[in-house]
C-alpha positions in Angstrom: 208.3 59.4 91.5 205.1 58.7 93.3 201.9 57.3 91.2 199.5 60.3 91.0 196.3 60.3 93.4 192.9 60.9 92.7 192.0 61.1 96.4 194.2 61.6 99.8 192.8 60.2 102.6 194.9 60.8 106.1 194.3 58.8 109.0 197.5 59.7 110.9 196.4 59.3 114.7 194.1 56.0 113.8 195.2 52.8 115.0 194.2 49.4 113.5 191.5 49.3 112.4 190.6 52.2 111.7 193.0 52.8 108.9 192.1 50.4 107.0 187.9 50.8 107.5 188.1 54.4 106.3 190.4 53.8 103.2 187.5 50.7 102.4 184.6 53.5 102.6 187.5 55.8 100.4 188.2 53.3 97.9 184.1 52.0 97.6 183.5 55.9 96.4 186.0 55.7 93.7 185.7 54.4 90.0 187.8 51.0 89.1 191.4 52.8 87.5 191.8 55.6 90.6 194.3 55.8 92.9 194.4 56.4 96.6 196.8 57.9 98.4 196.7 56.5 102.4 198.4 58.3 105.0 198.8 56.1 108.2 200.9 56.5 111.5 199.9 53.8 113.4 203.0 51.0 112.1 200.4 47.9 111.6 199.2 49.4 109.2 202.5 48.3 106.7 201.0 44.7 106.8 197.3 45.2 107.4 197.3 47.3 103.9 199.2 44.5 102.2 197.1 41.4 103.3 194.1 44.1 102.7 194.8 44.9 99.5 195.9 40.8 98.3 192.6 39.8 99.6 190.6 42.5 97.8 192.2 42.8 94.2 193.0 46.2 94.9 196.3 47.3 93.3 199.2 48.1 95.8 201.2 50.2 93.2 203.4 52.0 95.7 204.5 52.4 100.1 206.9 54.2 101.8 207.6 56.0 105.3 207.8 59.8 105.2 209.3 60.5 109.0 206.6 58.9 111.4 203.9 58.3 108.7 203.5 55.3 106.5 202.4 56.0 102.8 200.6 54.2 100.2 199.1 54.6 96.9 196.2 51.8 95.8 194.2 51.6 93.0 190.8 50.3 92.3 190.7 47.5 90.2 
């Protein structure tokens, strides 16, 4: 079962970097503890949310593909 999100944020159609930029103005507006929930299409985006959220202390709780889109669930820490 998929963590609950506080906030969705789609990006399908962005490509790098885009994705990654917008969930950083996403996740900036949100209180340490909430989750994210990032839709991406653009298939870079599998490894630039990993390395992204490693280098950030953000929580990666959760990723998977849904057809063409790539999602993921992050919280603040």
């Amino acid at each position: 079962m998929a963590p609950t999100a506080d906030v969705t944020l789609d990006t399908s159609g962005l490509s790098c970097p885009m994705p990654i930029l917008k969930a950083k103005q996403t996740i900036d507006g949100l209180q340490n503890g909430q989750v994210l929930k990032l839709i991406a299409t653009d298939p870079g985006s599998v490894g630039d949310v990993t390395v992204w959220t490693n280098k950030t202390g953000l929580e990666l709780l959760e990723h998977h593909a849904e057809g063409a889109a790539f999602v993921f669930y992050i919280r603040k820490a």
